[in-house]
C-alpha positions in Angstrom: 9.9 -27.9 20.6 13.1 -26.3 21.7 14.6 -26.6 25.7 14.1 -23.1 26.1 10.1 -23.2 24.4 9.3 -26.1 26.9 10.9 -23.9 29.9 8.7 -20.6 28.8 5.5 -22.4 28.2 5.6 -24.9 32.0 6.4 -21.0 33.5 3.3 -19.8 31.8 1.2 -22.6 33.4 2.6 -22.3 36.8 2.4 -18.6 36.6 -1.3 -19.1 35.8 -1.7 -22.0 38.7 -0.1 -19.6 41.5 -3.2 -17.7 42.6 -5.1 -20.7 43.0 -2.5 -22.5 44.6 -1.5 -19.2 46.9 -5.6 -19.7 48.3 -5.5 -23.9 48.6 -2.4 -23.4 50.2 -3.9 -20.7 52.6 -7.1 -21.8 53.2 -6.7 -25.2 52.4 -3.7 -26.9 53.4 -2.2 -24.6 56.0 -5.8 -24.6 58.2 -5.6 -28.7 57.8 -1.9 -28.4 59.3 -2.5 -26.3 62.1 -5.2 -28.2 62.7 -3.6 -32.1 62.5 -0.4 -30.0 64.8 -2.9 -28.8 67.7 -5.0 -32.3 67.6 -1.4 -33.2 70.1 -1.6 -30.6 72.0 -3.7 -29.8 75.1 -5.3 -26.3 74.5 -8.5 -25.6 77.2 -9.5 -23.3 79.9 -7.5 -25.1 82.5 -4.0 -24.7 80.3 -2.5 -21.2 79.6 -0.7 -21.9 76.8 -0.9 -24.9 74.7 0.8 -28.4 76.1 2.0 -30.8 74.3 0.3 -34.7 75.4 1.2 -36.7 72.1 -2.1 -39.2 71.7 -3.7 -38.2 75.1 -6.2 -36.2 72.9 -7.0 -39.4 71.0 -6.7 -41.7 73.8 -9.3 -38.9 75.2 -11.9 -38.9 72.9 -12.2 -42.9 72.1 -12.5 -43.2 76.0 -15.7 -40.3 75.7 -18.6 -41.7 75.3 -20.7 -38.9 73.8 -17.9 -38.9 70.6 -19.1 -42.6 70.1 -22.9 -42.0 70.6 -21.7 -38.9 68.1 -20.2 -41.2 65.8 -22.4 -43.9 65.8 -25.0 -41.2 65.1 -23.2 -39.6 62.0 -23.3 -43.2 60.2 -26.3 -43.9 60.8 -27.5 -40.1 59.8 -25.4 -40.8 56.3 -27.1 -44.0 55.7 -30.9 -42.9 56.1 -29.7 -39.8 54.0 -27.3 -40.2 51.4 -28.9 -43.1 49.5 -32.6 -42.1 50.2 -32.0 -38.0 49.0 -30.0 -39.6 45.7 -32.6 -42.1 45.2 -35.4 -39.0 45.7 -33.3 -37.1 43.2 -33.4 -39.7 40.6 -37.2 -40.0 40.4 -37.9 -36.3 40.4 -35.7 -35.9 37.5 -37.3 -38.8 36.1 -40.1 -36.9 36.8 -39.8 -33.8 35.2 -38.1 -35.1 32.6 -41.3 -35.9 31.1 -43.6 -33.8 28.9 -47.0 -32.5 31.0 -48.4 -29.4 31.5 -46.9 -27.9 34.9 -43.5 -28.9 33.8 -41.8 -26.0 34.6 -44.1 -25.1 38.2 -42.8 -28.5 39.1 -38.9 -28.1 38.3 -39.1 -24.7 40.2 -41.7 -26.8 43.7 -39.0 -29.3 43.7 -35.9 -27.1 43.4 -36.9 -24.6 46.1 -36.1 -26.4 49.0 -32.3 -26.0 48.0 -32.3 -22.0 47.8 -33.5 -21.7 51.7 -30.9 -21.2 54.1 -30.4 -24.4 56.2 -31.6 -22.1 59.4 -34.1 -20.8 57.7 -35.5 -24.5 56.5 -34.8 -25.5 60.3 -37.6 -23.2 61.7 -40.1 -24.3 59.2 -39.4 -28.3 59.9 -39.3 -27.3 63.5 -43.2 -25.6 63.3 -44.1 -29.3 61.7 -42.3 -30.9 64.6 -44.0 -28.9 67.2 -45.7 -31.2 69.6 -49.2 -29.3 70.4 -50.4 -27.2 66.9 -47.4 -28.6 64.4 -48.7 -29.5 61.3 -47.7 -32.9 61.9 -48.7 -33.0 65.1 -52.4 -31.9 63.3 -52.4 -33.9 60.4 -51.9 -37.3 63.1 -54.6 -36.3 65.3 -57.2 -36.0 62.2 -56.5 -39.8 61.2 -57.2 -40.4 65.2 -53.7 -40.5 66.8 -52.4 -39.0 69.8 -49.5 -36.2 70.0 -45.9 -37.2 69.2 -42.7 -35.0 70.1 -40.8 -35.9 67.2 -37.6 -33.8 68.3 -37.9 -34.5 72.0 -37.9 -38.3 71.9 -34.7 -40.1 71.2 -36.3 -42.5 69.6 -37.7 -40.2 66.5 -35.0 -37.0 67.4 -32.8 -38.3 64.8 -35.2 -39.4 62.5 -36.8 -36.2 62.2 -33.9 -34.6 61.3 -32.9 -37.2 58.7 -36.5 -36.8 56.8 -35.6 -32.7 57.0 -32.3 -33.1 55.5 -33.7 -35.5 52.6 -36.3 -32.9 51.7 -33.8 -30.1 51.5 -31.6 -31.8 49.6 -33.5 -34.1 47.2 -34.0 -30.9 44.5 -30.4 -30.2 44.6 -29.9 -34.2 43.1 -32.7 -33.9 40.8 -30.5 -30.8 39.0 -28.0 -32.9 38.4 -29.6 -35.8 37.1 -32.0 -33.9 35.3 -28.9 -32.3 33.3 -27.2 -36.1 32.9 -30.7 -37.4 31.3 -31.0 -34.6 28.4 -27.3 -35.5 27.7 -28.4 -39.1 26.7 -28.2 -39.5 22.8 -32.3 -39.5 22.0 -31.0 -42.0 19.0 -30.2 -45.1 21.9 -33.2 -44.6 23.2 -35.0 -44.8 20.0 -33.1 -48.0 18.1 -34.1 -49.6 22.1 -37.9 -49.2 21.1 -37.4 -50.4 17.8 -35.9 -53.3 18.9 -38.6 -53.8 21.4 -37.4 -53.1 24.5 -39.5 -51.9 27.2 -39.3 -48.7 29.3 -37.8 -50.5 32.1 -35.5 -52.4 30.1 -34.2 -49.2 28.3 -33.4 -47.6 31.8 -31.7 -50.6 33.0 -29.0 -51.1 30.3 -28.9 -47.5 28.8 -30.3 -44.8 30.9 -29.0 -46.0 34.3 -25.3 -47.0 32.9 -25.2 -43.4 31.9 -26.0 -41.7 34.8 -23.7 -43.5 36.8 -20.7 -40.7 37.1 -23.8 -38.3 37.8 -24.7 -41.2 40.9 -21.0 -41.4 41.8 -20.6 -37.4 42.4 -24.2 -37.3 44.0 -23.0 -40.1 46.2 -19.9 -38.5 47.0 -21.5 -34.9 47.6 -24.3 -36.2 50.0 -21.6 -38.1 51.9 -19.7 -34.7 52.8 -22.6 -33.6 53.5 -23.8 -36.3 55.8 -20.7 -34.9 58.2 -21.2 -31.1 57.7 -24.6 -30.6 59.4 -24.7 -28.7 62.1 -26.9 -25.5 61.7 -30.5 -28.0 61.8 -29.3 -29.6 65.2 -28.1 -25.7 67.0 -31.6 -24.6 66.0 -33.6 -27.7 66.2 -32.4 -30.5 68.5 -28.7 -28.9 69.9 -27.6 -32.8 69.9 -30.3 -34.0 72.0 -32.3 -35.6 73.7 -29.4 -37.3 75.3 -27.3 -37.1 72.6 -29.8 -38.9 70.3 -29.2 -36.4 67.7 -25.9 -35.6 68.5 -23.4 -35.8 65.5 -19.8 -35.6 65.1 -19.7 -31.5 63.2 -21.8 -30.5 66.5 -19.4 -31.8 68.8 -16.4 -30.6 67.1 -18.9 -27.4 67.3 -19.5 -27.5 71.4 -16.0 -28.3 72.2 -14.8 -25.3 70.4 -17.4 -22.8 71.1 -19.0 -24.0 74.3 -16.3 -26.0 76.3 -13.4 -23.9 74.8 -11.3 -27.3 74.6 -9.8 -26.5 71.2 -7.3 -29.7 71.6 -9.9 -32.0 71.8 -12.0 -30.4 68.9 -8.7 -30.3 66.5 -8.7 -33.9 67.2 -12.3 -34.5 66.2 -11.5 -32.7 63.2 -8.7 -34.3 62.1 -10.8 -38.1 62.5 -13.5 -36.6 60.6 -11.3 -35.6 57.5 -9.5 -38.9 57.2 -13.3 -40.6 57.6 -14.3 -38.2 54.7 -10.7 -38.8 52.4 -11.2 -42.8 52.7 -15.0 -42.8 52.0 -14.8 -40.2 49.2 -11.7 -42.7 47.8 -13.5 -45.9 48.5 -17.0 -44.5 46.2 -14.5 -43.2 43.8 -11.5 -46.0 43.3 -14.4 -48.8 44.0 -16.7 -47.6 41.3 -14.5 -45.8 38.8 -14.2 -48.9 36.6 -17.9 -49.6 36.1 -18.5 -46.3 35.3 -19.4 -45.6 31.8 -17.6 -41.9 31.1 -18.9 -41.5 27.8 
């Protein structure tokens, strides 16, 4: 291939890159900039225009105790969710995958969860919740126990909140894994039963192998999720009580919209986007080479 052919075909490609780059470089990169840029400066009600203070905003917020209570609350939120909603996942498609009459009903009852806005599958979690006719609330008092306020103790706030997030996102796994199991060649499956092996046996050295890039984006996807919730807690919780439920997306949310103190929420931000970068490159770069691609 000729200079000139290798010029005219790289120009086709970037031609047909530049739109998509044009929008991650707009809504992308350039928000992530302006963003990391006023994390050092002070911007609030008390400051006219924007002053720059270097670190003070990170000095700031690891001297604020409701960003560690906030913190501490978003790990612990990602590990009662992530690994339980994947887990979920894995067993519905398991599930499903199997022949039985309902089948299809079941797909659709497990799925549905997924299509209901998050604010709309906040009210209905927080009728269960509700401490005096809540259908939790009524189901505990026919076994014989007393009333529980699931969302006003700290002690269950958080919880409660985890066990909602699980059951809306549970289906959306399942999809997934339910696509990665009817991709597994029928004929491995089959020469395993002729050789003997049992149904457990078959899904610990073929069927789980293969599903592992399916667990490693699940993983990755319910991670990034674990630090974008925010709409359950403004209609269910609104971080508390006493910042029980409080995580780090909600107060990156009322130090923008309720406090005004944009400074301190660019610096929020910009913590929880390096947190997200290294965990998404640890899952991926610690994993990668016992995937099985193929």
């Amino acid at each position: 291939m000729g200079r000139s052919k290798v010029i005219k075909v790289n120009l086709m490609a970037w031609i047909f890159l530049l739109p998509s780059l044009i929008f991650l470089i707009m809504f992308t990169l350039y928000p992530v900039i302006s963003t990391l840029i006023s994390s050092f400066y002070k911007s609030d009600l008390s400051t006219i225009e924007p002053l720059f203070v270097g670190f003070d905003n990170y000095q700031s917020m690891m001297e604020d105790e409701v960003f560690r209570k906030a913190f501490i609350n978003n790990i612990w939120f990602a590990i009662g969710t992530v690994p339980t909603s994947v887990l979920i996942g894995l067993l519905l498609a398991i599930l499903v995958n199997r022949t039985f009459i309902g089948k299809s009903l079941s797909r659709v009852f497990f799925f549905y969860p997924v299509v209901i806005p998050m604010v709309a599958a906040s009210f209905i979690w927080l009728f269960f919740y509700t401490p005096d006719y809540g259908m939790v609330n009524s189901i505990l008092k026919l076994f014989g126990f007393g009333e529980l306020n699931f969302l006003g103790n700290s002690d269950t706030a958080l919880l409660s909140i985890i066990i909602m997030v699980v059951w809306k996102e549970a289906g959306f796994f399942m999809i997934f894994y339910l696509a990665a199991l009817q991709n597994i060649p029928k004929d491995l499956l089959e020469a395993a039963r002729i050789d003997g092996a049992s149904k457990w046996r078959q899904f610990r050295s073929i069927v789980f192998p293969l599903l592992m890039p399916t667990t490693l984006f699940s993983a990755i996807i319910a991670t990034t999720n674990a630090f974008k919730t925010v709409d359950q807690l403004v209609v269910m919780t609104q971080g508390g009580p006493n910042n029980a439920s409080n995580l780090l997306l909600y107060y990156i949310y009322e130090n923008t919209f309720r406090f005004m103190d944009y400074g301190k929420a660019a610096t929020v931000t910009v913590i929880v986007l390096i947190i997200m970068v290294l965990i998404a490159a640890i899952q991926f770069f610690a994993t990668d080479k016992k995937i099985h691609y193929s």
